[in-house]
N, C-alpha and C positions, 0 to 999 in steps of 0.2 A: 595318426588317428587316436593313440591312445592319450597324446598330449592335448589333444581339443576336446576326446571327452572329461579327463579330467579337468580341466576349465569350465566345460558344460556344468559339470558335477559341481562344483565350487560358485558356479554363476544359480544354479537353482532356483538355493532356497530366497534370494531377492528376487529373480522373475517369477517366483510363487508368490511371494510377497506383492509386489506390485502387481500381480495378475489379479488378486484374490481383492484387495483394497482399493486399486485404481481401477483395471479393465474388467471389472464383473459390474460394479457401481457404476461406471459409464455406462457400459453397455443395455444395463438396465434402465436405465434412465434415460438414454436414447432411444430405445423400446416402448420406453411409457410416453415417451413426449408426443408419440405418433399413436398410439392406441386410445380409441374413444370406442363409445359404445356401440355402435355402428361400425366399426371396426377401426382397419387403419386409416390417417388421414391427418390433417394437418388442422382439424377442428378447434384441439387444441391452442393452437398456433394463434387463429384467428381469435381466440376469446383474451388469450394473453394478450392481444394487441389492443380489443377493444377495451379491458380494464384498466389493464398498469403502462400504456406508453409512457403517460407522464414521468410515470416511476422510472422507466429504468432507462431516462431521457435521464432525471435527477439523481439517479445511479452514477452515470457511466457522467455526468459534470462534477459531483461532488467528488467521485477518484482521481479525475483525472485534477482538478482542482488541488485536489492533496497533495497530488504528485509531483505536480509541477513545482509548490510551495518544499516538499522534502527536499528535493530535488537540490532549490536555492540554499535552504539552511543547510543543506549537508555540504554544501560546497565552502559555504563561510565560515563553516564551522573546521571542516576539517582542513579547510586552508589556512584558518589562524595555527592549528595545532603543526601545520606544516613550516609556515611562514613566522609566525608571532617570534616576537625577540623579547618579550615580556616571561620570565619562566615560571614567574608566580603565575598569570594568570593564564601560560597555558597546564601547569598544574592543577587547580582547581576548573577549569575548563575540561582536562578529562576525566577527571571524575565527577563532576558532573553529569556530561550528556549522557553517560552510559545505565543511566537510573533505569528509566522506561524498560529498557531492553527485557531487566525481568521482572514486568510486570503483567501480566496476563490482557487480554482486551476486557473480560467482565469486570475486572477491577478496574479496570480506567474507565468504566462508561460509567461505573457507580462513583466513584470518585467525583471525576468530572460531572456528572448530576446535581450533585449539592454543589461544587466549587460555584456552575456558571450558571446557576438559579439565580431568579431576581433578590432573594433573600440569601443567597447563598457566601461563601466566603470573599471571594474576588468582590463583588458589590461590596461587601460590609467594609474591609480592608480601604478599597476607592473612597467611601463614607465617612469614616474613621479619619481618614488625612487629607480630606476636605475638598477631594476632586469633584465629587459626585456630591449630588443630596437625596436623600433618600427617593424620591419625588423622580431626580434622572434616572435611576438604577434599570436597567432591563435584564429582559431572559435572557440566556443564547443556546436556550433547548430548544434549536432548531438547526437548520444547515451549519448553520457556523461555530455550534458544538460539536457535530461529528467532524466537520474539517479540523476542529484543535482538538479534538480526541487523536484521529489518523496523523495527523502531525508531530504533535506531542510523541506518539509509541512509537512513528516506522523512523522519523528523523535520527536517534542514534543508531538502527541497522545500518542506513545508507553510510552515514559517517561512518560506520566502526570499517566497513566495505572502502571507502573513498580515501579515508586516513593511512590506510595499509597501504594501498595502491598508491599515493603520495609517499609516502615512506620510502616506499623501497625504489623509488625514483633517485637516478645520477645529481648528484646534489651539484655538480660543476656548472652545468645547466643554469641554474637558481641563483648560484654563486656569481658566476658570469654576469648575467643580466643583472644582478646587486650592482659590482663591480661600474657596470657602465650607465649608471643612474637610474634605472627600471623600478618603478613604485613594486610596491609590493603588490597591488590590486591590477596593476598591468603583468608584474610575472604570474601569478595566479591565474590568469582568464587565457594568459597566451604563452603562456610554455609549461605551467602545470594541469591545469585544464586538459586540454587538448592529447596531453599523455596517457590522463584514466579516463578519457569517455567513452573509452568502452566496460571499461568497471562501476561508472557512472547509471550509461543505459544496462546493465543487466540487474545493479541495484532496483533502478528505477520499474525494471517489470516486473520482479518479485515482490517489489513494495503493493503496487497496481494488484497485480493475481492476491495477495493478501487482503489486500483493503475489500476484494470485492467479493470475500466470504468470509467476512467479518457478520455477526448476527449482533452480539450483545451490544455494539456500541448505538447501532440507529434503535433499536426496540429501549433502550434505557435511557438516550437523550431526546430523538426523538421518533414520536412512534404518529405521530400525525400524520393527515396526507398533504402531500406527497411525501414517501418513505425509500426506500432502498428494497434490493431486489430479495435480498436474504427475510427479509422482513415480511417481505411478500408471499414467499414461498414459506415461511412459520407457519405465517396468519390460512394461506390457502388448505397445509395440510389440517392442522390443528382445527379450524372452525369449521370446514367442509367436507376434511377427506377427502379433498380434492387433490388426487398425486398427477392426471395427468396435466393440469395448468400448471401444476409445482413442478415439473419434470419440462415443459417448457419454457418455464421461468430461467432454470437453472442449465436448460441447452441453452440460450440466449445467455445469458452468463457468460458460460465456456466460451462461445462465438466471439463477444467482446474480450474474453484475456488472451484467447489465440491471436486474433487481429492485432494487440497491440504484440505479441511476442512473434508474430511472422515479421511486423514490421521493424522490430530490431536484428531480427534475423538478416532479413534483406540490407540492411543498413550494415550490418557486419558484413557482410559477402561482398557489399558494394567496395569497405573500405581494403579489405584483401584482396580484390580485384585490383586497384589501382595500387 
């Protein structure tokens, strides 16, 4: 007894922490998702659906869209750094990818704003060495600037996550299948692969749970409609003082990062079963 309360003791000040941060903010905001004027009910519920479907239909494609794209890069990437036989260019290859990582999100949605503007860098550069003419040049302050904003920033996590897990993999393995003619892109997809995709999928759902309370990248690329769900729930508090649509916004949220984190749950349980 005295050994489990000093554990108790020493576990505290975190389950204070996460009680005070995580389970008071939830609780509350599962509270208000249901309280309308009239009292409890799911009023709420119904007006979120009649406004922002589209939204957080264009939510939960543009994450998942990222994801799957990080997902690829991270595997090419950290597989050349596993694989590659070139040492210069896996050299400058890790120092490279690892930029982003500390880079903030409101600095990369303002970045990326001028970069993938019609006038912006990337056009002028295309312009400059003759691909484009002024005339071809477009936006991409829309979907497919925040898809290369979430790309751009989570793609060196999953890597730094995916390279480790590659690393400290039995090189005999690797060596063998060299040995017996194995491209490099067939030992990657089937004997390196297949060893961190469980480091792979846990990368992949922290990227996902990130991406999907991101605020400055869709409000500074773009803030049009259709928007993202964090966007939504700014615009509801701020112009209406509306918290109980913003407190449904944001339980529909949670419901989508749980869904995808039950189902790698289940997916890990399945492969430790067998």
């Amino acid at each position: 007894m005295r050994d489990r309360s000093i554990g108790l003791l020493l576990a505290l000040p975190a389950i204070a922490t996460i009680a005070l941060l995580y389970l008071m903010p939830l609780m509350a905001s599962a509270t208000g998702a249901f309280a309308t004027e009239a009292g409890f009910g799911i009023g709420n519920f119904v007006k979120t659906y009649e406004l922002y479907t589209t939204d957080i239909l264009y939510t939960l494609v543009i994450v998942s869209l990222s994801t799957v794209i990080i997902a690829a890069l991270a595997v090419a990437i950290a597989g050349y750094l596993t694989l590659g036989e070139n040492p210069a260019a896996v050299e400058v290859l890790r120092w490279l990818y690892r930029w982003p990582l500390f880079i903030p999100f409101i600095v990369v949605g303002q970045v990326l704003r001028t970069f993938l503007a019609k006038n912006g860098l990337m056009n002028n550069l295309l312009v400059a060495a003759g691909i484009l003419t002024p005339l071809q040049t477009m936006s991409f302050l829309d979907w497919r600037g925040i898809v290369i904003a979430f790309v751009w920033k989570q793609t060196p996590f999953v890597t730094l996550l995916l390279a480790g897990a590659m690393a400290a993999l039995d090189r005999g393995t690797i060596e063998a299948a060299r040995n017996l003619g194995a491209s490099r892109l067939r030992i990657l997809f089937e004997i390196v692969v297949p060893q961190v995709r469980t480091t792979l999928f846990v990368a992949m759902v922290l990227s996902f749970v990130t991406m999907m309370s991101v605020l400055s990248v869709p409000l500074m690329i773009s803030a049009q409609s259709p928007t993202m769900i964090t966007a939504d729930i700014s615009f509801r508090i701020n112009a209406y003082g509306d918290y109980g649509v913003a407190n449904a916004l944001g339980m529909i949220s949670l419901a989508m990062t749980m869904a995808v984190a039950v189902f790698y749950l289940r997916q890990n349980l399945k492969e430790k079963a067998r």
